[in-house]
LUMBA-911347 format. One line per 4 residues: number of its first residue (from 0); their letters; for each residue x, y, z of C-alpha. Coordinates in nm, 4 decimals. Example, Ala and Ser with C-alpha at 12.3 -4.5 7.8 and 13.67 -1.06 7.14 Angstrom:
0) AS) 1.2300 -0.4500 0.7800  1.3670 -0.1060 0.7140
END
This chain:
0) XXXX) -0.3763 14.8752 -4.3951  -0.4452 14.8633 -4.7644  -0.4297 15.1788 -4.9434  -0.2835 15.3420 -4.6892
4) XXXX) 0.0831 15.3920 -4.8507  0.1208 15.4749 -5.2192  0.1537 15.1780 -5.4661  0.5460 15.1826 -5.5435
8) XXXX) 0.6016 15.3520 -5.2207  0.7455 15.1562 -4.8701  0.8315 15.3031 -4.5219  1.1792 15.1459 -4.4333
12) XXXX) 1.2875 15.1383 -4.0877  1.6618 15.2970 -4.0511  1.7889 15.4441 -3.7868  1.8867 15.7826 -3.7009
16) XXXX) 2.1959 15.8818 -3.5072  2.2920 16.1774 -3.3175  2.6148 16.2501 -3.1147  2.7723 16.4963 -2.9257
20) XXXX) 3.0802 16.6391 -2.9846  3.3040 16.6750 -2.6989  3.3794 17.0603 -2.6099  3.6943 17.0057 -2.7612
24) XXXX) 3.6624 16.8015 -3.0614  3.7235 17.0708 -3.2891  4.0897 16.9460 -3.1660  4.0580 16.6026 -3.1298
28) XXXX) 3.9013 16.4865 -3.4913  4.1566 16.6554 -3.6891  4.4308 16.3840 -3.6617  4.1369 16.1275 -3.7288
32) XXXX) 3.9020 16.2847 -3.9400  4.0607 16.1757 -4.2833  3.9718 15.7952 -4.1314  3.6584 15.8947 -3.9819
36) XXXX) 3.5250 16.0089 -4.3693  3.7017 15.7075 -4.5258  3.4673 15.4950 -4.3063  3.1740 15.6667 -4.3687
40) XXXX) 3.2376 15.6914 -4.7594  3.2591 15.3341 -4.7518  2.9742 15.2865 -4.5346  2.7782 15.4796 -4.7541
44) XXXX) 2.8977 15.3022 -5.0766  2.7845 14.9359 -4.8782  2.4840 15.0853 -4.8493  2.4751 15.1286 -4.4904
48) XXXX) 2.4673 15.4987 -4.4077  2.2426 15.6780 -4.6262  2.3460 16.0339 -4.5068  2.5523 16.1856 -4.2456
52) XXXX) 2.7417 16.5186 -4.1828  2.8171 16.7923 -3.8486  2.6032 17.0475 -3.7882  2.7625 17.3902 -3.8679
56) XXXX) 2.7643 17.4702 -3.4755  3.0011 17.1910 -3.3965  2.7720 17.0511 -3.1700  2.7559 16.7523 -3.2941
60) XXXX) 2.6304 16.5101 -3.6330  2.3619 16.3039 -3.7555  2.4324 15.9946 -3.9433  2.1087 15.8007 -4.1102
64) XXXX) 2.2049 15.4266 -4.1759  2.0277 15.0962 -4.2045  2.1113 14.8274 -3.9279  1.8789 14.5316 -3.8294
68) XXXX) 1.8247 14.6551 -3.4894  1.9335 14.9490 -3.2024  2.2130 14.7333 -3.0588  2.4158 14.6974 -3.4045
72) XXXX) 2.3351 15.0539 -3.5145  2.4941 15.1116 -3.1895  2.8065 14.8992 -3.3115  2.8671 15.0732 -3.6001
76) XXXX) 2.8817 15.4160 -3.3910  3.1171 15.2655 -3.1569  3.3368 15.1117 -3.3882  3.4243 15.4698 -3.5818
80) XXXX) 3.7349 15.6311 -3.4874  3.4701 15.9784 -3.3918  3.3757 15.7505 -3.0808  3.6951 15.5654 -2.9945
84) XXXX) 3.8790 15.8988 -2.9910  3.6074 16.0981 -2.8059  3.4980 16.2618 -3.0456  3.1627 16.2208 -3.0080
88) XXXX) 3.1063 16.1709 -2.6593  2.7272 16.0609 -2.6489  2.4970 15.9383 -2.9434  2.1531 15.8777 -2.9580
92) XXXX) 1.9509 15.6510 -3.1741  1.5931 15.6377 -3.2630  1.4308 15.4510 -3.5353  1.2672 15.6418 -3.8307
96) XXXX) 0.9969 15.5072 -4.0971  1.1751 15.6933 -4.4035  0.9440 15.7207 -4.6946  1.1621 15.5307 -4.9987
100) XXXX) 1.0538 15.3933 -5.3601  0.9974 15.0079 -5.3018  1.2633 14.9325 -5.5378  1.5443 15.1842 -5.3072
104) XXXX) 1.5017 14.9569 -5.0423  1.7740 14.6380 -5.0291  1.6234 14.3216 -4.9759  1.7558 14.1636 -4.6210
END
């Protein structure tokens, strides 16, 4: 509807990614955690992931990134070294409308 979002203002559809950490991951990222963060510093430099990090309890992380739909936000997850490793042993994915300046949001 008209005048229902702020001129200079767009909701962007990303999508929002939370996984479980296995009960003993505290073990099993530290031989791949230095290529798990590579990845996501790249990732983040593409544009792709906007935020991620663990929570402090070790219970798991949330990544924000942009994908085109569920099944390759899905992709990306599965393709980290977190989820081949088991790491993470379960992730869920929603979308979110995140509130962005018009101009933050890449033309697809």
């Amino acid at each position: 509807m008209a005048g229902e979002i702020p001129e200079g203002l767009a909701i962007e559809r990303i999508w929002t990614v939370e996984s479980a950490y296995a009960p003993d991951a505290a073990e099993r990222r530290a031989p791949v955690r230095a290529e798990h963060l590579a990845r996501i510093a790249e990732l983040r430099e593409a544009g792709t992931i906007l935020e991620a990090g663990a929570f402090a309890d070790m219970s798991g992380s949330l990544i924000l990134l942009r994908a085109a739909s569920e099944a390759e936000a899905l992709a990306i997850v599965q393709a980290d070294v977190y989820f081949r490793s088991g790491v993470w042993t379960d992730c869920r994915i929603r979308a979110l409308g995140r509130v962005a300046r018009q101009h933050e949001i890449p033309t697809r």
